[in-house]
Residue frames as a rotation matrix with the C-alpha (Angstrom) as fourth column:
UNK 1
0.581 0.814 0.000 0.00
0.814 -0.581 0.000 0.00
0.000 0.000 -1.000 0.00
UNK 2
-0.173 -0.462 0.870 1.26
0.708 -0.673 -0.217 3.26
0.685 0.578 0.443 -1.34
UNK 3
0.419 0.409 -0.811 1.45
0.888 -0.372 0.271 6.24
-0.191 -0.833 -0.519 1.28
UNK 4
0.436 -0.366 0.822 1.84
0.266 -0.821 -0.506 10.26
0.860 0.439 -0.261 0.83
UNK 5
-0.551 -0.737 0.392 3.50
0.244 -0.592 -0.768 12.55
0.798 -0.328 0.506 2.86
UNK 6
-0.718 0.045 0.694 0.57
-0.483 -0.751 -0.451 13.02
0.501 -0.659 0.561 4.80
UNK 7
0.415 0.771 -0.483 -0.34
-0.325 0.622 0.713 10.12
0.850 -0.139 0.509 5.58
UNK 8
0.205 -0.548 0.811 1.25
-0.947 0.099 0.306 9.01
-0.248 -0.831 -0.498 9.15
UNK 9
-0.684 -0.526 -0.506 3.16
-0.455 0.849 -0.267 5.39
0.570 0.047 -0.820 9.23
UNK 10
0.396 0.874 -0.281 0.94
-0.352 0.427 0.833 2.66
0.848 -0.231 0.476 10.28
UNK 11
0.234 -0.248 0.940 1.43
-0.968 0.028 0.248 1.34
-0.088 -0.968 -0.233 13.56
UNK 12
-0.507 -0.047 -0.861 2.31
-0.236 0.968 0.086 -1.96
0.829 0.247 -0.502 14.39
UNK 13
0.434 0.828 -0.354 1.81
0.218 0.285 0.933 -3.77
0.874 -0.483 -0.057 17.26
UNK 14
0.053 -0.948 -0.313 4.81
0.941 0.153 -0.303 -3.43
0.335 -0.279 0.900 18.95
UNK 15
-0.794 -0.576 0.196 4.63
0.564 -0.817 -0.117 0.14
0.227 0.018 0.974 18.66
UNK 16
-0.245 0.789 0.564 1.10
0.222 -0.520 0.825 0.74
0.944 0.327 -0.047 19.11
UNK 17
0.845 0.479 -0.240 1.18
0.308 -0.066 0.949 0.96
0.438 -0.876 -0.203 22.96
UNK 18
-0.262 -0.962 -0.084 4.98
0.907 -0.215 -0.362 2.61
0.330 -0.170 0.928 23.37
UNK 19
0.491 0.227 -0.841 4.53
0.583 -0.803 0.124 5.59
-0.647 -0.551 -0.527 25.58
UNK 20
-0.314 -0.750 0.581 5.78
0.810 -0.532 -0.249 9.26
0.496 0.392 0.775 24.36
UNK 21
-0.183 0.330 -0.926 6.47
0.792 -0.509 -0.337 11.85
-0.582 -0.795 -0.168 26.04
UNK 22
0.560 0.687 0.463 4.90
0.827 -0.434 -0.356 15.41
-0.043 0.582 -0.812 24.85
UNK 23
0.892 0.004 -0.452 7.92
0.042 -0.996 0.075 17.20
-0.450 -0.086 -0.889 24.82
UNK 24
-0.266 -0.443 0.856 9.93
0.659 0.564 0.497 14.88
-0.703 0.697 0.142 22.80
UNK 25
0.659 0.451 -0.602 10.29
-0.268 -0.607 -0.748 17.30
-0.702 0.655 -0.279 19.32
UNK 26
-0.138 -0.795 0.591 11.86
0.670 0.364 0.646 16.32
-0.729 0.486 0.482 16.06
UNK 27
-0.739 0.321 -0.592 11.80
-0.475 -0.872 0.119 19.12
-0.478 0.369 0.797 12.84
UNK 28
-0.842 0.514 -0.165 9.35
0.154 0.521 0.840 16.58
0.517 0.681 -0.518 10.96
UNK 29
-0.159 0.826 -0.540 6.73
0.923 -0.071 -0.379 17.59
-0.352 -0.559 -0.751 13.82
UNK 30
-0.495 -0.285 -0.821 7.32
0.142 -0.959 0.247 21.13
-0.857 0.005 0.515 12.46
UNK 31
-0.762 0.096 -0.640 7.40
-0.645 -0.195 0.739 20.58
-0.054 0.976 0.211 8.68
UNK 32
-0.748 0.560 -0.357 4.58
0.226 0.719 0.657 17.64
0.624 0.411 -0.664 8.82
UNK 33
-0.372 0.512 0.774 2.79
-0.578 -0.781 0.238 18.26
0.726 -0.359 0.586 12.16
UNK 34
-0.297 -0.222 0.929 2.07
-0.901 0.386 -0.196 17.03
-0.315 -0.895 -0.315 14.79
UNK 35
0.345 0.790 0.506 -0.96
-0.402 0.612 -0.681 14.16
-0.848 0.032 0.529 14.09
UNK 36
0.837 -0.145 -0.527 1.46
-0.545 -0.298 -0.784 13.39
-0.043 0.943 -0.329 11.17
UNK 37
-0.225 -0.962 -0.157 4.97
-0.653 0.269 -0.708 12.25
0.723 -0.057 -0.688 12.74
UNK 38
0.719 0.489 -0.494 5.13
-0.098 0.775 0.625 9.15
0.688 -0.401 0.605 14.71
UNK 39
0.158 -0.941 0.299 7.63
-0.643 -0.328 -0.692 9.49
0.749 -0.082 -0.657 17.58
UNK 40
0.620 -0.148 0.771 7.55
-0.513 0.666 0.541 5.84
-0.594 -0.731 0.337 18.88
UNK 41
0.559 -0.670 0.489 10.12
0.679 0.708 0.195 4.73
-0.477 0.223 0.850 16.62
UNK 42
0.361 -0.640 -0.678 13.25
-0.315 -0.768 0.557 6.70
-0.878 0.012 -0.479 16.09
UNK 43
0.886 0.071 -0.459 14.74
-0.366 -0.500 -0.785 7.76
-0.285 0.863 -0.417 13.14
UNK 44
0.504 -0.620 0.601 17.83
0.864 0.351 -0.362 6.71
0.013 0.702 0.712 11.45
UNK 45
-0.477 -0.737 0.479 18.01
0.834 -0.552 -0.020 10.49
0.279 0.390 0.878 10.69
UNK 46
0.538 0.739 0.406 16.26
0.528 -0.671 0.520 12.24
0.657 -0.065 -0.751 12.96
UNK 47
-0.595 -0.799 0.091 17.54
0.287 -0.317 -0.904 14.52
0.751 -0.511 0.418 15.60
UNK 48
0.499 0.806 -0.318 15.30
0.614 -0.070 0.786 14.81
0.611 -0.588 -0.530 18.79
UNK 49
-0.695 -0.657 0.292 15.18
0.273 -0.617 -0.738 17.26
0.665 -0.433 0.608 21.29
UNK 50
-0.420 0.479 -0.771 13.23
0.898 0.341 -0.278 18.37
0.130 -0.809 -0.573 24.43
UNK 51
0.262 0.460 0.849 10.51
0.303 -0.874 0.380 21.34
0.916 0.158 -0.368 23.86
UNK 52
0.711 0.016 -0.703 11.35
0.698 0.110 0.708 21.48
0.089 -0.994 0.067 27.99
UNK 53
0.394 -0.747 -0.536 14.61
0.353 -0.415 0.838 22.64
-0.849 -0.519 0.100 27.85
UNK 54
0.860 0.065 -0.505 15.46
-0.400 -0.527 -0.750 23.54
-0.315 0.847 -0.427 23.88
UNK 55
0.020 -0.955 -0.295 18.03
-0.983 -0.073 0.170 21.32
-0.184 0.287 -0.940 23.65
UNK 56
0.046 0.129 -0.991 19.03
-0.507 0.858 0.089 17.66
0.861 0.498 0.105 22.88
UNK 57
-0.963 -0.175 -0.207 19.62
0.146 0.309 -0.940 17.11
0.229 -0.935 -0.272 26.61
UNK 58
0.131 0.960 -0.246 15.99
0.587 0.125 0.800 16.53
0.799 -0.249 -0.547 28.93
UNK 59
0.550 0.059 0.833 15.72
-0.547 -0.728 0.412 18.79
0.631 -0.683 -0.368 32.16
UNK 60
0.625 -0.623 0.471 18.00
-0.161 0.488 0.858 15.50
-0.764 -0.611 0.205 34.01
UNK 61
0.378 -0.510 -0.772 20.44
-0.852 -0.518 -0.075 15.93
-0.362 0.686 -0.631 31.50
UNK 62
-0.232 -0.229 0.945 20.01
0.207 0.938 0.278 12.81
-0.950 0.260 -0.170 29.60
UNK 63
-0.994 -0.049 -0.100 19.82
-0.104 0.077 0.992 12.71
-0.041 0.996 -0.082 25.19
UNK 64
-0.223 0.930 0.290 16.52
-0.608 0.100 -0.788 12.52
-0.762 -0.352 0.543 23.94
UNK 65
-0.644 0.435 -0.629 14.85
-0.464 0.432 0.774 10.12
0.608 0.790 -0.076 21.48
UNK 66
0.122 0.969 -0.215 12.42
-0.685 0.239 0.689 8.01
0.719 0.063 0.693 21.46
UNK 67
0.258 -0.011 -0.966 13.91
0.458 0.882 0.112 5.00
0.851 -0.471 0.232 23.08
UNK 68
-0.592 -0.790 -0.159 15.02
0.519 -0.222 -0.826 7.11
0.617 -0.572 0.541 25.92
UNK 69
-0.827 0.531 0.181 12.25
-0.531 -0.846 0.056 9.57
0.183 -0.050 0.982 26.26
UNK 70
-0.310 0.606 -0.732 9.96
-0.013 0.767 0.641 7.23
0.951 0.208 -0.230 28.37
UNK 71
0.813 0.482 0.327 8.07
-0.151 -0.368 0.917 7.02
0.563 -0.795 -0.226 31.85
UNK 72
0.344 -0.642 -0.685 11.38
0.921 0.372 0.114 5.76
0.182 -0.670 0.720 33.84
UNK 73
-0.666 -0.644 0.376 12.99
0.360 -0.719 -0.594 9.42
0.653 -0.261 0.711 33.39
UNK 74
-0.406 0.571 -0.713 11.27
0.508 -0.508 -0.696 12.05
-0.760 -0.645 -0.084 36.18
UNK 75
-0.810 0.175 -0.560 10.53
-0.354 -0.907 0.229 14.28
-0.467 0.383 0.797 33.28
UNK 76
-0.972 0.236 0.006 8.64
0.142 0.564 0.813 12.42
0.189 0.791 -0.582 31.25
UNK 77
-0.698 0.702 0.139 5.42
-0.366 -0.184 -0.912 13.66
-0.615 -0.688 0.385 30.76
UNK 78
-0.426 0.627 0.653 2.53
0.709 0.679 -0.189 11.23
-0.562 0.382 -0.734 29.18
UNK 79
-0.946 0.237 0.223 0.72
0.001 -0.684 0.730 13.16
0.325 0.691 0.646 26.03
């Protein structure tokens, strides 16, 4: 099945119950929008960052992405 640009990636299963947190940002949330980008499974070539603190570090100075950017950190805040 053929998909545009504005169509979001289908879930799987795997991924369909993967927390994210809501301050997890990548620029594809920008240029596509939100309801658009799927930030339970990390890019290859994305570059995440934390809307929290404006940087690639989280407010407990840890990297963000997806696999990281989950309920264990304190920050982490459920969409």
């Amino acid at each position: 099945m053929a998909t545009d640009a504005t169509t979001p990636p289908a879930r799987t299963e795997a991924t369909a119950d993967v927390p994210v947190c809501r301050r997890l940002r990548t620029k594809m949330y920008y240029v596509m929008g939100r309801d658009h980008v799927d930030l339970r499974e990390a890019s290859p070539t994305g570059q995440y960052w934390c809307s929290r603190t404006a940087t690639v570090l989280g407010p407990d100075d840890v990297f963000c992405s997806p696999q990281v950017c989950q309920p264990h950190r304190a920050c982490f805040e459920p969409e």
